[in-house]
N, C-alpha and C positions, 0 to 999 in steps of 0.2 A: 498687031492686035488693036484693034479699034476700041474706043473707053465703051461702048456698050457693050463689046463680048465682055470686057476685062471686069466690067460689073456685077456680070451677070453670074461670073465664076464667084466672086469672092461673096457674090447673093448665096450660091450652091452650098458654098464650104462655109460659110456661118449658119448656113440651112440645117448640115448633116451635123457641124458642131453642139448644136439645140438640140438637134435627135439625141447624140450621144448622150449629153446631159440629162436629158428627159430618162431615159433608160437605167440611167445608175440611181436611182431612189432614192432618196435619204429614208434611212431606216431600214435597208437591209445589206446583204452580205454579199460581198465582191470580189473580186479576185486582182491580186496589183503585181505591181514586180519592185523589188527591191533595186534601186538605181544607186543609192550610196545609206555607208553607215557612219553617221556623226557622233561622235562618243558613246552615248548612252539611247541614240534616236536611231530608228529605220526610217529612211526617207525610199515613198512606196508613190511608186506613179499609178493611180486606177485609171486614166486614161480623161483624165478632165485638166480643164488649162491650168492648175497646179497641183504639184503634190500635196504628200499629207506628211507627218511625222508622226510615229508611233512608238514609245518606252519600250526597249528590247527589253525588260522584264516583265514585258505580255506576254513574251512568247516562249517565257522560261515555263518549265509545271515543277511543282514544289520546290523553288531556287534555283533549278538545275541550269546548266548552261542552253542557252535557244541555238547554239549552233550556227548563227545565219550569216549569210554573204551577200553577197550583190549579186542580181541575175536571179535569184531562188523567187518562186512565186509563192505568195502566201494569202491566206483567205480574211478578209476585214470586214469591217464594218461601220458602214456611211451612216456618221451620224450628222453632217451636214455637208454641200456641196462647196458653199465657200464660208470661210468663217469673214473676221473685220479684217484681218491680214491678208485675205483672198488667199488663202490656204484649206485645201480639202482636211476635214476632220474626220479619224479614223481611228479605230479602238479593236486591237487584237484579241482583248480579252473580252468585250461584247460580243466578239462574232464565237469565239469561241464558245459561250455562254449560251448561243444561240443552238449552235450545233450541237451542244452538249445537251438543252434540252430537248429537242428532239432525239436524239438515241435515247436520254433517260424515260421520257413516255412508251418508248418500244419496250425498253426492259422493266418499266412497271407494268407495261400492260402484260405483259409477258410472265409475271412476278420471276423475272431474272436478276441476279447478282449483279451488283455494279461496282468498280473499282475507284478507291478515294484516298484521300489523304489526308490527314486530321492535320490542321497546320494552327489551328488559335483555342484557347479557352476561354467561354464566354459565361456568362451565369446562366446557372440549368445544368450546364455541358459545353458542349463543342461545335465548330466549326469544321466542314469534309470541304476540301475540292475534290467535286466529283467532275474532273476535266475544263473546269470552267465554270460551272454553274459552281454554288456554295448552298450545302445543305445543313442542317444544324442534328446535332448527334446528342441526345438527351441522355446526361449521365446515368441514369439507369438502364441505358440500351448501348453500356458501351462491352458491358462482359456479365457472364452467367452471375459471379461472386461481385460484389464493391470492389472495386480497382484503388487504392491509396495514390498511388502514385503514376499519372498515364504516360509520363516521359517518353518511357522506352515503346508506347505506340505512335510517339508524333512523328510525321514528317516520314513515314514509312506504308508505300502502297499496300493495301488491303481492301478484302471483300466487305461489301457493305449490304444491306436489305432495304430498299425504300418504302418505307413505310407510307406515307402519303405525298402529293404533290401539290401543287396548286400556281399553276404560271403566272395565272393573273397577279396575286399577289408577288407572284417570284418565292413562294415556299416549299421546301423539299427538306422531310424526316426519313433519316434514316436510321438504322439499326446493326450496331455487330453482333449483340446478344443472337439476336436469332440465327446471324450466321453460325456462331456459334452452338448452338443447340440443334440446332442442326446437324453439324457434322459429328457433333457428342451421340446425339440420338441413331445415329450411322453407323458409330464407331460403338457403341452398344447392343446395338442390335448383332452386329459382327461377331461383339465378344459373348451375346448371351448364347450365340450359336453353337460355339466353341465348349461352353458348361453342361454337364451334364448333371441331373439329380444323383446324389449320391460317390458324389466326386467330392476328395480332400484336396481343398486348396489352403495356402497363406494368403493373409492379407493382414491389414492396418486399419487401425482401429480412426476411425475419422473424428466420427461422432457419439459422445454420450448421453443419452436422455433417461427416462425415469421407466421410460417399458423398453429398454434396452440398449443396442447400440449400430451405429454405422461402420461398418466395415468395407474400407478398399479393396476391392480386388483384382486392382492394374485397370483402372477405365471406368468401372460399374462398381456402385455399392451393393452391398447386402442386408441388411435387416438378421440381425443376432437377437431374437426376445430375450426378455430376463430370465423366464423360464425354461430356455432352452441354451444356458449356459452353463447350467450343474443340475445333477440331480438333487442337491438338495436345496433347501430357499433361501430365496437369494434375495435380500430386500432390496438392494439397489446394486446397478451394475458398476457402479463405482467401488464395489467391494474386492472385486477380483480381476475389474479391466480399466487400463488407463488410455487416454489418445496418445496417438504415438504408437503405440502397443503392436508387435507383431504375432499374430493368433493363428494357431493351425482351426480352421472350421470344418466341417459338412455342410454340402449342400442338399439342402433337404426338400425344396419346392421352387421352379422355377414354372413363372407366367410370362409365355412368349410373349400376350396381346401388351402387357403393362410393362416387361420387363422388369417385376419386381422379384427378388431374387430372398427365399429366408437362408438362413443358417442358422444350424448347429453347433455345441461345442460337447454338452452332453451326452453325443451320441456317438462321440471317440472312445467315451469310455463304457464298459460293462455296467448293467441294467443293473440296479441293487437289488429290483422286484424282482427280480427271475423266480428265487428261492427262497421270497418271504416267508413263504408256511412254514417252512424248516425252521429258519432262525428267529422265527417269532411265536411259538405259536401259544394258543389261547391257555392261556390260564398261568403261561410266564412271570415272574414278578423282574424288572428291568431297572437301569437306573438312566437318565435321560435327561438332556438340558434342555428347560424350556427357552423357544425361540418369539415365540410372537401371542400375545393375549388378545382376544375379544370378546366382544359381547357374549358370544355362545360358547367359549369355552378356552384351552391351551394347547397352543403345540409344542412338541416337542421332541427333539431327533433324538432317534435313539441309536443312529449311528450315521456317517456322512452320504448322505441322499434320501435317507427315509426316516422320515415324518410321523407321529402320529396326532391324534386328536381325542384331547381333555372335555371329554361335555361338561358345561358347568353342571349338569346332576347327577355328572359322578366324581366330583371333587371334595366331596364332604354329605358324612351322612345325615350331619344335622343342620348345616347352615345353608340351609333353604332361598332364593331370589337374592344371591349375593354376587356380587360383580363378581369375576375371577380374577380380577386384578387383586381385590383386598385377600385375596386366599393366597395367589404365585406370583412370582416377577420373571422378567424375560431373566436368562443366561441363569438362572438356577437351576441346581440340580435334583432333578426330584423321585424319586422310585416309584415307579405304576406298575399296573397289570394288564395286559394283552387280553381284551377281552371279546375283540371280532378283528379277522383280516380279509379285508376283500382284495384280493390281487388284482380283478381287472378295473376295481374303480380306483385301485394303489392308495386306497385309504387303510387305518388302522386305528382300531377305537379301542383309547384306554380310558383306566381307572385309576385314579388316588383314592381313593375311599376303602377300596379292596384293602390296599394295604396296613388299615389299620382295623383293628378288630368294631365289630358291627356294633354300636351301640345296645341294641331292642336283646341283642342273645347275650351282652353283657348282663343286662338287667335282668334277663328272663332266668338268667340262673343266678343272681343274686337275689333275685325280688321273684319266687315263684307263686303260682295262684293262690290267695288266701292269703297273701301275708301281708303286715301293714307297712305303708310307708308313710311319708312324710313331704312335703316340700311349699312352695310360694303360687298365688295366685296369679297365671303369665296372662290370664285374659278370659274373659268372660262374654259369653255367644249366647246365642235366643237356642241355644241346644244343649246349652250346660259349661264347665269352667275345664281351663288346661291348668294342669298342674307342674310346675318344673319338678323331674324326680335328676335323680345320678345319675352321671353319662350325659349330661346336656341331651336329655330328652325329653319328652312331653308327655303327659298322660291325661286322659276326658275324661270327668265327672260328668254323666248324663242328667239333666234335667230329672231323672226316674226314679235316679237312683242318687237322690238327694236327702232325704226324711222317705218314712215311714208311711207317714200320716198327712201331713200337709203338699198341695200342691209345689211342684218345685219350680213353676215359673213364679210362686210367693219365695219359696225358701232363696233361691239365685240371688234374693235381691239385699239379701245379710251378708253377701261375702264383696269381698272389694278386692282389687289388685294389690298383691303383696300381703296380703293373709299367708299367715301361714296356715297350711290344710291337714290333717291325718285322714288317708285314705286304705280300703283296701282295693288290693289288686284281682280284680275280675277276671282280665281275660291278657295276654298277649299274643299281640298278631306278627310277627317279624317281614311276611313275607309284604306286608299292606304297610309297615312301621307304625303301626299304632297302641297303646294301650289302654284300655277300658279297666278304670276306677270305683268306687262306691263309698261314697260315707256313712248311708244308712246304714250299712251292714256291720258297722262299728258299734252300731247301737247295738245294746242289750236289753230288753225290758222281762220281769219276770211273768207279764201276763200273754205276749208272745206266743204266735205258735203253737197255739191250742193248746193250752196249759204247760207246756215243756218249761222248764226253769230256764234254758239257756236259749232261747226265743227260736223252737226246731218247731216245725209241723210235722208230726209224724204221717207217712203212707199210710192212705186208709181210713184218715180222718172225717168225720165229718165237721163240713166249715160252712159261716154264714156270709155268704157276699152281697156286697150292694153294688149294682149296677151303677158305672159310671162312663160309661156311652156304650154306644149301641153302633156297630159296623157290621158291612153287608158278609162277612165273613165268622161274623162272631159277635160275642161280647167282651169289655172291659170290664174289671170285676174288682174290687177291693175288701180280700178277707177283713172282715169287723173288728176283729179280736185281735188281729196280729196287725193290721194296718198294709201287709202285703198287696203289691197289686201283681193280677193275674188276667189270663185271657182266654175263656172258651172260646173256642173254637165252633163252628155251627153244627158239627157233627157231633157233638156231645149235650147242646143244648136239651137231648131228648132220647130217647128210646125209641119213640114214635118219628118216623120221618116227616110226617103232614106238622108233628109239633116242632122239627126243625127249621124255625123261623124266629131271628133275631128282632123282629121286629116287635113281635108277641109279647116283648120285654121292657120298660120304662127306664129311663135312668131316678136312679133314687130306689128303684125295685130290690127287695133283699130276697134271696133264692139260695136255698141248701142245696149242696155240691160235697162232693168227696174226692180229696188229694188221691192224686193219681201219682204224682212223680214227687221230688223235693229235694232241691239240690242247695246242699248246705252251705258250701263254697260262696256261690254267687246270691242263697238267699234267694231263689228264682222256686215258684210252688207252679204248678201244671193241676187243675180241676177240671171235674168233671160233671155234668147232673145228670146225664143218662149214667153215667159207671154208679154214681146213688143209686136210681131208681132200678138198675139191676139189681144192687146187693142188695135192696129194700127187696124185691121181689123170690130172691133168694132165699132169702131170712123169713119172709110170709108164709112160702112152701113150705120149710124146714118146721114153720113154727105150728102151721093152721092144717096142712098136710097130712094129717092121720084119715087113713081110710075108714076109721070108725067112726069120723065127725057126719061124712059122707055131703061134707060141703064142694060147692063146685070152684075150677079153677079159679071164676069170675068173683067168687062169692068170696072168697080169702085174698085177689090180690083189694079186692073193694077194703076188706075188715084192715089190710095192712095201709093201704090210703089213708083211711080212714083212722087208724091209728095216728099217721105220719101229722095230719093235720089235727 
């Protein structure tokens, strides 16, 4: 061979050796062969004028043993062609990192599962090799509940959820929660398949709250309301269920879309309402512990599941706008009366008040109309005074029926709170609880009453009144003599219709009138000036009426007018 061929060769083959070189890039992923193993190093030929050494625990995953021998090809990654040793530099667990993120983009793109291995604990959370790549696992997204203690998940393959990625940075979140929720939401759907509305199951008492409780039911809770653990009230479910707790329930409502699932426990047992009307019915007297007071009133069982309701105004006949607490306490025992049942609203409205005798019919038969009593000034109105009488009741002095003689928005203004009063008794109303008073009528005077010694108007009388107003219905009227006030009416004002007009009349005007009525009790007179001017016209006939005078009707009711004035 001549030195020009033999040049020309070793030109060729440093020619193709450049090519070679040129072709393995630093910075990506190659393929070598394993030619020998030195302790703890793979020495890996990629086909450039030296090897590379590479840590056989690149090529372990999660510690495991790497298995390798000499001859086996394995996949790297050129991170330079030669180093200062003129040694190729190669990293098993970049290339792998490499190749790991490329599947992991396919199966985020894809939002598919990926398999990892929690191998470090960092702050926040944790560390995944997701085959090479290194994802971080946010202590909140490591399980459905708070995890204490994650030991017994480290270093043990499992599925994971990527949450985001990001290369550039080299960032990848992942998630077990969801895997998790996921397969719960699976495994629920499964078992709500499986339940039927009006099915007795058992389960475990999970969780207790203040509107009920959580119940296990091998997979899936249920929702137990407060109200639907006994028929009767149940203030808090902490009364009759503990966690822990093994509970026979019903199931009463099941929603495929939510999977939310109620139960039952009261509807194990028989209805109490079925045959309330029987065992309660209206006008019963019962005995019963009060369970719970409010504003408007008290409840109280009257035996275990039903209930009734104390309106605070029927709790007492005479203590008016009083809390119901200052009246009952819860767990006492108190005797009422059944005074409405409604069975489809399963309400029942009692009475304490019932129970004890009526005040207004105590007094009305001890204190009947006309008799006197006695008691303390409780309050004083622009309509007249209450009076305390017996029985812790009350009784109205009217402005009217004050005095006599004197107005009684004057008189009202001599009496004070806590006066003692002598009154009589007017009127009793039981059904309204009221009773109507009089002072005046205590009074006696002997000029009274149109001469009667014991201050009576007799029926029939004739009486002087002075007008003291004028209303479109009548007049106001006070007999002179006896100091009475009274009230024609417009229909008596006259004989004459066209002279039926109150208005004809003045106040201060005095106009004779004749008692029609006169009720001695109440001291109340009823007048009239057309029933006069009849009995005047009567009395004219009778008197001037002789057929031998031969005067006309016109001519004797004139002479008896004419008399009158």
């Amino acid at each position: 061979m001549s030195l020009a061929q033999s040049a020309k060769e070793d030109f060729a083959a440093l020619l193709a050796e450049s090519f070679t070189a040129d072709s393995l890039a630093e910075g990506s992923v190659i393929k070598g062969t394993i030619v020998a193993i030195e302790k703890d190093l793979a020495v890996i030929d990629v086909g450039l004028k030296t090897e590379g050494r590479v840590p056989l625990k690149e090529f372990s995953v999660a510690g495991s043993d790497p298995g390798l021998k000499v001859g086996d090809q394995v996949e790297v990654y050129l991170e330079r062609i030669e180093n200062a040793l003129g040694e190729a530099v190669l990293s098993r667990e970049k290339a792998r990192r490499e190749e790991s993120w490329v599947r992991l983009e396919e199966s985020f793109n894809k939002n598919e599962k990926v398999t990892g291995v929690i191998f470090n604990q960092v702050k926040g959370g944790f560390t995944v090799d997701l085959d090479g790549a290194v994802a971080f696992l946010p202590r909140s997204q490591v399980d459905i509940r708070p995890v204490r203690d994650v030991t017994p998940l480290m270093h043990n393959p499992q599925p994971f959820q990527i949450l985001k990625m990001d290369k550039r940075r080299g960032n990848i979140v992942v998630s077990r929660r969801t895997v998790l929720e996921e397969t719960r939401a699976e495994q629920r759907s499964e078992l709500v398949q499986s339940l039927e509305e009006g099915q007795i199951i058992d389960g475990v008492v999970k969780n207790i709250t203040d509107y009920g409780a959580f119940v296990d039911l091998g997979g899936i809770d249920g929702l137990l309301h407060v109200t639907d653990m006994a028929w009767r009230r149940v203030n808090h479910p902490t009364e009759i269920l503990n966690i822990g707790q093994t509970v026979k329930v019903q199931i009463i409502r099941i929603n495929q879309e939510t999977h939310r699932i109620s139960l039952g426990m009261k509807q194990l047992e028989s209805d109490p309402w079925s045959d309330i009307g029987t065992k309660f019915p209206i006008g019963k007297k019962i005995r019963g512990t009060v369970t719970n007071i409010t504003d408007y009133g008290a409840f109280v069982e009257l035996e275990p599941g039903i209930e009734g309701l104390i309106h605070v105004s029927e709790m007492s006949w005479t203590k008016k706008n009083v809390h119901p607490g200052k009246i009952l306490s819860t767990t006492q025992e108190v005797d009422v009366v059944v005074l409405e049942v409604d069975p489809a609203k399963r309400r029942i409205s009692l009475g304490l008040k019932q129970t004890l005798e009526n005040p207004w019919h105590a007094f009305q038969a001890n204190h009947p109309v006309g008799s006197e009593v006695e008691g303390e000034v409780k309050n004083k109105t622009e309509f007249g005074l209450f009076i305390g009488l017996d029985g812790d009741v009350d009784g109205m002095v009217h402005l009217s029926d004050l005095d006599w003689n004197r107005p009684g928005e004057q008189v009202i203004e001599e009496y004070n709170r806590g006066d003692i009063v002598k009154a009589q008794v007017l009127d009793v109303d039981i059904d309204k609880e009221r009773i109507s008073l009089g002072v005046k009528q205590l009074q006696r005077t002997a000029s009274s009453g149109g001469g009667a010694a014991d201050g009576e108007l007799r029926k029939n009388a004739v009486v002087t009144c002075e007008v003291t107003g004028v209303k479109d219905g009548g007049i106001e009227v006070r007999l002179v003599e006896s100091g009475v006030e009274a009230f024609i009416k417009r229909s008596d004002l006259s004989r004459d219709r066209d002279e039926q007009r109150p208005e004809r009349f003045t106040i201060g005007q005095k106009v004779d009138a004749r008692v029609i009525a006169w009720d001695k009790k109440t001291r109340r007179a009823q007048v009239s000036i057309k029933a006069l001017e009849i009995a005047e016209e009567k009395e004219a006939v009778a008197q001037y009426g002789s057929t031998d005078s031969g005067a006309s009707l016109g001519d004797i009711l004139g002479a008896a007018l004419k008399g009158r004035n």
